[in-house]
C-alpha positions in Angstrom: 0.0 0.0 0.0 2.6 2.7 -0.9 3.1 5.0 -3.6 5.4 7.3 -5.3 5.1 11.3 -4.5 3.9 11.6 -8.1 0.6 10.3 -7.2 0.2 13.0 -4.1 -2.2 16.1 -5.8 0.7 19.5 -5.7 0.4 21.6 -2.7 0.6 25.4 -2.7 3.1 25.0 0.4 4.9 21.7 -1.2 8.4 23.4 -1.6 8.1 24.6 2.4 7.2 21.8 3.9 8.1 17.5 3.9 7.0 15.9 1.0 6.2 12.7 3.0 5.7 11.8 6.7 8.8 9.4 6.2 10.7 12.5 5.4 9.7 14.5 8.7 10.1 11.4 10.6 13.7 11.2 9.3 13.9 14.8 9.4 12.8 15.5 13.3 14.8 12.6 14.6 17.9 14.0 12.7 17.1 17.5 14.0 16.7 16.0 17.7 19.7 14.7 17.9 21.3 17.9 16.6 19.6 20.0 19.5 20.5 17.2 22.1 24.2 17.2 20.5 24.7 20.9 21.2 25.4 21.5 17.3 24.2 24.7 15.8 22.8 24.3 11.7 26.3 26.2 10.9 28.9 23.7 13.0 27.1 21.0 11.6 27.2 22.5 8.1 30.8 23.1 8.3 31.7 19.5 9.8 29.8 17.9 6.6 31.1 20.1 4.3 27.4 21.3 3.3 26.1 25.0 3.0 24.1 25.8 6.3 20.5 26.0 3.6 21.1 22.5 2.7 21.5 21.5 6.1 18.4 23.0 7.1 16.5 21.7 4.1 17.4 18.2 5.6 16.2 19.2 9.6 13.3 20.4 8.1 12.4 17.2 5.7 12.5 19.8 2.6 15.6 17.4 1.6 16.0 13.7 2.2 19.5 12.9 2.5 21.6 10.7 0.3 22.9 7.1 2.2 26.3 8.5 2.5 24.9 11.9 4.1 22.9 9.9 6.7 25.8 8.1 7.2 28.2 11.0 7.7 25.4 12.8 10.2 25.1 9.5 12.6 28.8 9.6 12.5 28.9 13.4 13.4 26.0 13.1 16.1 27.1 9.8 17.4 23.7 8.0 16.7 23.4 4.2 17.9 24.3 1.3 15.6 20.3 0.2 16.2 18.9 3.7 15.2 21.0 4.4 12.5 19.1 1.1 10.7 15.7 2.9 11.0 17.4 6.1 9.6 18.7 4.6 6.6 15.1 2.4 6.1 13.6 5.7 6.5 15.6 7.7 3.6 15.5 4.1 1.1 11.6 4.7 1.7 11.4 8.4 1.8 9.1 9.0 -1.4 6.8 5.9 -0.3 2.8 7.3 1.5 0.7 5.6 3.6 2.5 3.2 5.9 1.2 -0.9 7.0 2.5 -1.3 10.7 2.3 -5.1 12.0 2.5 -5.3 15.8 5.0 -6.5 17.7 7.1 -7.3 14.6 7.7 -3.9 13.2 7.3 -1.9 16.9 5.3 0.8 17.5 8.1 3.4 16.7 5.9 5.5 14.0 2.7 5.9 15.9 5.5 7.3 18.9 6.8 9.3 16.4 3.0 10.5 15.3 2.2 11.2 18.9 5.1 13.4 19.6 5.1 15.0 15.8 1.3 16.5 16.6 -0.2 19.3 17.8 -3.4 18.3 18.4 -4.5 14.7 18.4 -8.7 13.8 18.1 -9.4 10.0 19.0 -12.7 8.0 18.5 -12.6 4.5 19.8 -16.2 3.1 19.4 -15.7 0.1 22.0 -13.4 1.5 25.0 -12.2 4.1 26.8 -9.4 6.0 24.9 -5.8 4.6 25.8 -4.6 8.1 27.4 -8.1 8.3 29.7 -7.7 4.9 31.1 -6.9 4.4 34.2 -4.5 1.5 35.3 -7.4 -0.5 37.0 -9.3 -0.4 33.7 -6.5 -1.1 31.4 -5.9 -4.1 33.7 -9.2 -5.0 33.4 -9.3 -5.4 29.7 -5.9 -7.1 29.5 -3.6 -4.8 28.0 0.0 -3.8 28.2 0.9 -1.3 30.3 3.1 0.2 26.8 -0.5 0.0 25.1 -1.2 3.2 26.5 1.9 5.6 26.4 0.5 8.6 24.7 3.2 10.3 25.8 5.6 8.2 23.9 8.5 9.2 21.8 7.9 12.8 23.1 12.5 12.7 23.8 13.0 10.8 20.5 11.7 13.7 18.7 11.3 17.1 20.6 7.5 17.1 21.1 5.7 20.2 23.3 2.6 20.7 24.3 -0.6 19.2 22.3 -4.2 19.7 22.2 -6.0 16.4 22.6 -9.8 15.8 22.0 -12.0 12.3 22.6 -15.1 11.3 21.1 -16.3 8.7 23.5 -20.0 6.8 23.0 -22.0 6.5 25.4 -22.1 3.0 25.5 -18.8 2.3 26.6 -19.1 4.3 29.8 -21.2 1.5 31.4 -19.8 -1.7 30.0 -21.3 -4.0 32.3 -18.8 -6.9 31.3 -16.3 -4.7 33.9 -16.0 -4.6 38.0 -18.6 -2.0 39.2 -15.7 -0.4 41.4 -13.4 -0.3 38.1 -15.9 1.8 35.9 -16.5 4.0 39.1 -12.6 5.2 39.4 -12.8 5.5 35.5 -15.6 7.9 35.9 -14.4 10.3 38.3 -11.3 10.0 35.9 -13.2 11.1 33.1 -14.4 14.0 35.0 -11.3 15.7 36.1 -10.2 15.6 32.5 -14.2 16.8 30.8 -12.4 19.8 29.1 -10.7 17.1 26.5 -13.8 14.8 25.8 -17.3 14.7 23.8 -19.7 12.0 25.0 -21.7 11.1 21.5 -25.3 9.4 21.8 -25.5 6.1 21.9 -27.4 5.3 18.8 -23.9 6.8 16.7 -21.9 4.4 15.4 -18.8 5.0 13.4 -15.2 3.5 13.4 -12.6 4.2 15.3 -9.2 6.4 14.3 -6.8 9.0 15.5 -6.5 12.1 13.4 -3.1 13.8 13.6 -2.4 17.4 13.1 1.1 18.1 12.3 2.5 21.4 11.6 3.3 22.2 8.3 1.9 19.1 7.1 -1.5 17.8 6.1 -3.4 15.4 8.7 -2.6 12.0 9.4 -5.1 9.5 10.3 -4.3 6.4 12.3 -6.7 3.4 11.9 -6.1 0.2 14.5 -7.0 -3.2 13.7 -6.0 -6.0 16.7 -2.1 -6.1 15.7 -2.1 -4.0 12.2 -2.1 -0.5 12.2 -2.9 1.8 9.4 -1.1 5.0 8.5 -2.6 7.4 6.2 -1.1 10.4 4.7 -2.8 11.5 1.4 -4.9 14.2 1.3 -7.5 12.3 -0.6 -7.4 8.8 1.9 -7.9 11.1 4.8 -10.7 13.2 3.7 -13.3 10.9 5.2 -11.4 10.9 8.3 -11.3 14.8 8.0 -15.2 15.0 7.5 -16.1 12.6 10.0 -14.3 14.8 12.6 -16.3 17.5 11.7 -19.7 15.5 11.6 -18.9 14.0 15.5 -18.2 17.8 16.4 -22.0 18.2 15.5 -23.3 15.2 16.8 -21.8 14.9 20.1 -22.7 16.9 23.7 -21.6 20.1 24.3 -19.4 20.0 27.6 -22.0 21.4 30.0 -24.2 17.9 29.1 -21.1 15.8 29.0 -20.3 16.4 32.6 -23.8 15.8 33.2 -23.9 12.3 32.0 -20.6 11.5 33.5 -22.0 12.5 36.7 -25.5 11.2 36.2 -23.7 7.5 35.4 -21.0 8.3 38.6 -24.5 8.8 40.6 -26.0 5.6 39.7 -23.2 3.5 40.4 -23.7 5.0 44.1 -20.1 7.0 43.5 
């Protein structure tokens, strides 16, 4: 499921910005390690025997750098034997969109990458609790890893601040019954100290579940989970749906004021 650039429609900002989300990947783990280094664009310019443009035309993913470039920067910046692999598999794949990730066998190392890339992150899951709302208890209690959940992931790897993050949650998977009453009760009074972040949409709305990803200087990414595959998509045109689905849930779901309300309302049932 890749393709060349040639297939991606031209952009206005295209000669600004990464071509591909390989390229920024490659381009903001590059530029990390720089910062962490202590090397200015012009010392490392100098030391590669580049112009200072052309080195910021590679930490910006404007560039992708050749093998022997990639080579001569890990040398430069001292990068590990293991990550310099995933550099040079990120550069031979650098014009390749839209990414099939196969859990555990190819890690988890793009959606870290994603997560510490965006500025704002919007998550629908239409059968649990988000990952970064759980709380330990309910984790355990659906039997998943503890490194299921690490929203916060990758953040060092690749320089991330602070994001905005919005949840779509149905309404139906605030009182799965299959869980431990005293679980879903902690989960709730969760939920409410973080009401600001979520939506709770009615329960007769069903739609699949995704991540959207707004990166700057880029167009959104969506992430779609399936059991142990992810999918990565990067195209304008495959995430459009995505995009307008967003936009539909923003109209469907409960304004904050009735959010709280149902949160509480559920907490109250369940004899707080």
């Amino acid at each position: 499921m890749t393709a060349s650039t040639a297939d991606r429609a031209p952009s206005r900002d295209d000669t600004v910005r990464a071509k591909t989300l390989r390229g920024l990947i490659l381009a903001r783990r590059l530029d990390a390690t720089r910062l962490r280094r202590g090397f200015t664009t012009r010392q490392l310019a100098s030391a590669m025997s580049m112009s200072p443009a052309m080195v910021n035309r590679i930490m910006t993913g404007r560039r992708v750098p050749t093998a022997l470039e990639i080579g001569g920067l890990c040398a430069l910046l001292d990068i590990a034997p293991q990550q310099r692999q995933v550099l040079y598999a990120l550069r031979a794949t650098a014009e390749h969109i839209d990414w099939i990730i196969r859990h555990p066998i190819e890690g988890r190392d793009v959606l870290h990458d994603l997560e510490a890339m965006a500025t704002t992150i919007t998550t629908h899951d239409p059968n649990l609790i988000p990952g970064p709302l759980r709380t330990a208890a309910y984790r355990d209690a659906i039997g998943l890893a503890p490194d299921v959940d690490r929203a916060e992931a990758g953040a060092a790897e690749t320089g991330a601040t602070d994001r905005q993050a919005h949840f779509f949650l149905p309404a139906r998977v605030l009182d799965n019954r299959d869980l431990p009453r005293e679980v879903l009760r902690e989960q709730l009074r969760h939920l409410i100290g973080h009401r600001a972040h979520l939506r709770v949409l009615p329960r007769t709305v069903p739609h699949p579940g995704f991540r959207l990803f707004h990166i700057e200087n880029f167009s959104p990414v969506v992430h779609i989970e399936h059991q142990t595959t992810s999918v990565v998509l990067e195209h304008p045109a495959s995430t459009v749906a995505t995009r307008d689905l967003v936009a539909h849930l923003h109209q469907l779901a409960h304004p904050e004021r009735k959010t709280a309300e149902i949160l509480h309302g559920l907490l109250d049932a369940m004899g707080r």
